[in-house]
C-alpha positions as CSV (number, residue, x, y, z in Angstrom):
1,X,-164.3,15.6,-117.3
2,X,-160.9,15.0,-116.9
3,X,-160.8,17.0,-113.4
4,X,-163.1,14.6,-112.4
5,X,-161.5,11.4,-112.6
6,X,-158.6,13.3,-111.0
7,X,-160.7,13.9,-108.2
8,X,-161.8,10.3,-107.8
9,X,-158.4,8.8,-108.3
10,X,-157.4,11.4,-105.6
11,X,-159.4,10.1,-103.3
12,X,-158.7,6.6,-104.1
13,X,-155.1,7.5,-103.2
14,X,-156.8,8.8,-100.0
15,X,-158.0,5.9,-99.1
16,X,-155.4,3.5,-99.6
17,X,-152.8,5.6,-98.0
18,X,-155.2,5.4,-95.1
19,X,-155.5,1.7,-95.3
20,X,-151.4,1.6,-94.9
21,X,-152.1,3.4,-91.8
22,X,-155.0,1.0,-90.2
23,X,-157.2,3.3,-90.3
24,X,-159.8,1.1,-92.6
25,X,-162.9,0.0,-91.6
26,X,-163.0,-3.1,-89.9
27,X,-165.2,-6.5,-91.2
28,X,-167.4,-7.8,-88.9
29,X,-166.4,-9.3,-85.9
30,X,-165.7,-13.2,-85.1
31,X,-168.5,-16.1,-85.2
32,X,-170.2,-16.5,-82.0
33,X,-168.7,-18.0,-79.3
34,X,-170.4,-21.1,-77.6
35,X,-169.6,-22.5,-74.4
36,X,-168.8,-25.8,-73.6
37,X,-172.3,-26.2,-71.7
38,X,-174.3,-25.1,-75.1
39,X,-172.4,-27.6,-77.5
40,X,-172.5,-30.7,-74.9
41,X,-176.5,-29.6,-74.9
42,X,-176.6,-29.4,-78.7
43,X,-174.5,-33.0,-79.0
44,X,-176.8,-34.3,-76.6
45,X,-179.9,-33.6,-78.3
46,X,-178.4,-34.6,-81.4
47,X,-177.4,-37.5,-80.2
48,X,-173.3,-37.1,-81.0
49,X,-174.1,-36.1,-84.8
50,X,-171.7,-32.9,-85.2
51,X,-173.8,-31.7,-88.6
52,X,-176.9,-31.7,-86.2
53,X,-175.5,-30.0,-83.2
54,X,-174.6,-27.3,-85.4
55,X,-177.4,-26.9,-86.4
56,X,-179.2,-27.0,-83.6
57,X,-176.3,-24.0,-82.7
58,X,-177.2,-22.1,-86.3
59,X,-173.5,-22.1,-86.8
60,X,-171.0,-24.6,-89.5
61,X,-169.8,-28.2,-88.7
62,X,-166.2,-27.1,-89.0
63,X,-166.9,-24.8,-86.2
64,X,-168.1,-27.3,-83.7
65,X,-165.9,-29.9,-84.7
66,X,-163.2,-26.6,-84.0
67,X,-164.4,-26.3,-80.7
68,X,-164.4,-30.7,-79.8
69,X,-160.8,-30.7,-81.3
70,X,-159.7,-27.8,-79.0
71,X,-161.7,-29.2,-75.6
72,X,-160.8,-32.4,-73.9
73,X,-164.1,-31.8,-71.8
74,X,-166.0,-31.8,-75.3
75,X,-164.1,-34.7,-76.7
76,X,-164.9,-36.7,-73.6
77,X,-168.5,-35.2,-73.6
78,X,-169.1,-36.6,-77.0
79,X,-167.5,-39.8,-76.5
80,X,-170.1,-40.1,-73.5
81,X,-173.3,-39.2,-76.0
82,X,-171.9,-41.6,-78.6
83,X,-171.7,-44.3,-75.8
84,X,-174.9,-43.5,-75.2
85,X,-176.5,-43.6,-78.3
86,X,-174.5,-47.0,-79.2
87,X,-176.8,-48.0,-76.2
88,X,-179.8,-47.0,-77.4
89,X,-179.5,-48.6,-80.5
90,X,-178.7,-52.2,-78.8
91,X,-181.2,-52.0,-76.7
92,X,-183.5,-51.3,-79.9
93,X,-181.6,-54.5,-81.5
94,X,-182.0,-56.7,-78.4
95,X,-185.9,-55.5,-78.6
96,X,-186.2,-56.2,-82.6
97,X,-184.8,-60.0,-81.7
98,X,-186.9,-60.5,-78.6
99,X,-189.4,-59.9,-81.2
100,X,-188.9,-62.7,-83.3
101,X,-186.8,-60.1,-85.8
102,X,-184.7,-62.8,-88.2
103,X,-182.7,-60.0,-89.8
104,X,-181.9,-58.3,-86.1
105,X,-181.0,-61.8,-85.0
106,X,-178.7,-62.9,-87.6
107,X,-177.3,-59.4,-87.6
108,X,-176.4,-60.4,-83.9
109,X,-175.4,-63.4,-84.6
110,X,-172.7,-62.5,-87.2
111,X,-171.4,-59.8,-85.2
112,X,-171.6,-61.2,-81.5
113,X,-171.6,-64.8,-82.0
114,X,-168.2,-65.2,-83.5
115,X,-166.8,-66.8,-81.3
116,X,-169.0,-70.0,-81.8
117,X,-169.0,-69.8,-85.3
118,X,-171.4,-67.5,-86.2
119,X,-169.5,-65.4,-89.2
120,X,-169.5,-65.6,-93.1
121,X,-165.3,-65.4,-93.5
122,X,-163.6,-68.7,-94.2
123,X,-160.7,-69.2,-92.1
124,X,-158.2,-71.5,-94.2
125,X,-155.6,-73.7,-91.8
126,X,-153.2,-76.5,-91.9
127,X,-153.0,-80.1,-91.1
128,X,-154.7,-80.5,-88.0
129,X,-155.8,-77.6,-87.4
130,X,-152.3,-75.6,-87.7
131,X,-150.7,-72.5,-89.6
132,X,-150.1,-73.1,-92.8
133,X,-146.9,-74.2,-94.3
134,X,-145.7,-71.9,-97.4
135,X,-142.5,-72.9,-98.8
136,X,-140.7,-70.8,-101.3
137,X,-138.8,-72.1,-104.3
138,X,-135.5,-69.8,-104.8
139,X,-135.2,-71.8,-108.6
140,X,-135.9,-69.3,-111.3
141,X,-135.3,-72.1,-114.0
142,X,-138.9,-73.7,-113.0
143,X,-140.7,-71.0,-114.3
């Protein structure tokens, strides 16, 4: 019994003196690559959502968002489907008002019609419409 787990720890030596010497087996190799043509397609079809495109890729967020950080083409690319989209969705807004929508309106409203007074923050100013005068007492005795 004892020559046998001197056998075994002989071979274990083996092994890691092989190791030292790179011989070792190797782990499987690196994730798919993509090309740039294949994520802009994903992104496209999911619309500039990086969780979807990788899916749509069967590979992790962190590696598309990898591949965007590392690709000016795919940054602009998904600037361009985000536009996009943004378009898509105003056009669905304009729609939803055109309908009579209230909710779609006032959501316009309070974010486009600013500028004539369309907003729910309270803008405080001085006499006559001016900044605001703050003077600062220096006298510690008047507290």
């Amino acid at each position: 019994m004892a020559n046998t787990t001197r056998t075994v720890n002989k071979a274990s030596r083996s092994k890691k003196s092989q190791a030292s010497q790179g011989d070792t087996p190797k782990r499987p190799g690196p994730a798919p690559r993509f090309t740039n043509a294949q994520i802009i397609e994903a992104l496209r079809l999911s619309a500039g959502i990086i969780t979807g495109a990788a899916d749509i890729l069967k590979t992790s967020r962190q590696t598309v968002a990898k591949y965007i950080e590392n690709s000016e083409e795919l940054q602009q690319a998904l600037e361009q489907v985000n536009h996009r989209t943004l378009d898509i969705a105003e056009s669905k807004l304009m729609s939803a008002i055109n309908s009579g929508n209230l909710t779609a309106t006032i959501f316009y409203l309070k974010t486009k019609g600013k500028s004539r007074g369309y907003t729910e923050r309270s803008e405080l100013s001085g006499a006559g419409g001016g900044a605001i005068k703050i003077v600062f007492d220096d006298d510690d005795s008047k507290l």
